[in-house]
N, C-alpha and C positions, 0 to 999 in steps of 0.2 A: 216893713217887710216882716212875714212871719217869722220866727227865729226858733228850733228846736233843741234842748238840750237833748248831747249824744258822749257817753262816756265822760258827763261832768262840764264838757264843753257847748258852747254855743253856737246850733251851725245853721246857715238859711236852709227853711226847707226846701227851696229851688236845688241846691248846692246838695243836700241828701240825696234830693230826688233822682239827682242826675248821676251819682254816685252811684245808689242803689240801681239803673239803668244800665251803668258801665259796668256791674259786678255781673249781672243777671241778664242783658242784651248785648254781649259782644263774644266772638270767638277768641279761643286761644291763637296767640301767635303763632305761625306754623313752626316746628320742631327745627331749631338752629346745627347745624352739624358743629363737632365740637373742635374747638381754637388747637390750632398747632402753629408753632413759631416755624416761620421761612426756614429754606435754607441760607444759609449765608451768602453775599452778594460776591460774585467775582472780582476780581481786583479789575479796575481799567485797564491798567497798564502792567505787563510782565512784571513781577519782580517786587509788585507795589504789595505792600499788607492788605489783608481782607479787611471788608468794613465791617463793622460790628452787625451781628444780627438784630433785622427788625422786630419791633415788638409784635405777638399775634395782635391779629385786628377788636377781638374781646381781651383785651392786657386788662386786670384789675385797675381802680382809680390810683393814680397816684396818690402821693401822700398829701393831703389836705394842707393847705398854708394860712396860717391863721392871717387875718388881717389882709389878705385880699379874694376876690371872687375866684372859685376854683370851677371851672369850665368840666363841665360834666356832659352826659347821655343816659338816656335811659338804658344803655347796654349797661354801664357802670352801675344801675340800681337792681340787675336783674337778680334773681334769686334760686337757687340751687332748690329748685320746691319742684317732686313730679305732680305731675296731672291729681288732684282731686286731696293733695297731702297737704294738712294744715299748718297755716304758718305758727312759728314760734320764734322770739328772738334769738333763740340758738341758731338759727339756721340765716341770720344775717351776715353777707362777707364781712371781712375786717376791710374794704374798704367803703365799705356803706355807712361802716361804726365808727369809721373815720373821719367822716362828712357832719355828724352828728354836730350842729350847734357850730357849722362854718358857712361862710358865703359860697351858694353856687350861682350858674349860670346853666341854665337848662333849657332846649329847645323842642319844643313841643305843638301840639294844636288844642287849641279852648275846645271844651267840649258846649257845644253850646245850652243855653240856657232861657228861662222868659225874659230875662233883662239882659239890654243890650250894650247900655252903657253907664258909664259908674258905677262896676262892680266892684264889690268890696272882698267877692269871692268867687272860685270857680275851679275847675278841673282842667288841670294839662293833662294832656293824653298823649302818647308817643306817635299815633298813624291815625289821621282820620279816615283813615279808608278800613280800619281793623273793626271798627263797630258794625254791626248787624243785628240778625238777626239769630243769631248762633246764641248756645250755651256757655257759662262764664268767662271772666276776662282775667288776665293774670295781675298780680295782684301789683307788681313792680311796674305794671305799664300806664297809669297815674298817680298825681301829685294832687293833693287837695291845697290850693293857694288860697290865703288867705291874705290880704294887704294889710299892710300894714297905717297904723292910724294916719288919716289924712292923703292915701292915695288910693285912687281906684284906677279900672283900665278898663278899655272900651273891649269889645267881643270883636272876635277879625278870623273870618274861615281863614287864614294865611298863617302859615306857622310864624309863633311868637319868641322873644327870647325873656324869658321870666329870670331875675339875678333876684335873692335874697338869703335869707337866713333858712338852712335846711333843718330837718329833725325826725325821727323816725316817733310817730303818733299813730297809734294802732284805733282805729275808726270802723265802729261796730258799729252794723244794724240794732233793728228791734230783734232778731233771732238770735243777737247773739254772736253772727257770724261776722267775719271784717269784710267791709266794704272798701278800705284803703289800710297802707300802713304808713305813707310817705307824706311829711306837710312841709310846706313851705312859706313862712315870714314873707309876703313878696312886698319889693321895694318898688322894681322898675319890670314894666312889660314892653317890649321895642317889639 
């Protein structure tokens, strides 16, 4: 397989290709209205204490636990970036920096690719229905997976659950510009 160096790294140029595709053919997500915490639940029963308020539905990641998979979403990696404004590590939550060099658990759709099975690499994407024909993609809504030595995983249109090793690797075109900033170590695809 052909292989490109990018930013010092080694990437297939399928896995650019398709990068470059999802930076430059897919629409932004449409505009999320922003989190607010419930109010508090009513007691059951007269008399009873209130129950604790629930977390808003976008609550930041928890606190990362070394030493087992931490169960994430793409909501968890989204990025405080408006329309057309360039990323910078400044601008990553503290719970993204948190993740940094931990086990997640992330569920997603393979972006697909020419090869179908025993890849050694490939792109999770948050919604396979967000790709088109539209102008750029937001930069939080894939992961460039890379396997790790000795396992590959078959390509499946059916949302995947990728667990490995996270890390924030900023993944530049030839312009210059980033085509990702998310990688992931991947161990196991189910």
């Amino acid at each position: 397989m052909s292989r490109k160096p990018v930013d010092g790294r080694l990437l297939d140029r399928g896995v650019l290709c398709v990068v470059a595709v999802l930076v430059t053919a897919c629409r932004p997500a449409p505009p999320q209205p922003p989190a607010t915490a419930p109010a508090p639940v009513a007691p059951a029963v007269s008399g009873a204490p209130a129950a604790a308020v629930a977390q808003p539905v976008s609550a930041p990641v928890a606190a990362a636990v070394p030493g087992r998979i931490n169960e994430i979403t793409f909501d968890d990696l989204k990025l405080p970036l408006e329309k057309g404004q360039p990323f910078t590590p400044a601008v990553l939550p503290e719970g993204v920096k948190a993740l940094q060099q931990q086990r997640i658990r992330i569920r997603g759709y393979m972006l697909p690719s020419f090869q179908q099975k025993g890849l050694t690499q490939f792109v999770l994407v948050r919604d396979n229905q967000e790709c088109c024909f539209g102008p750029g993609a937001a930069l939080h809504d894939c992961v460039v997976v890379r396997m790790v030595a000795g396992r590959t995983a078959d390509f499946s249109i059916r949302p995947v659950a990728v667990s490995g090793l996270f890390r924030v690797e900023e993944l530049r075109g030839p312009g210059g510009g980033h085509l990702a900033i998310y990688a992931l170590d991947g161990e196991d695809v189910r």
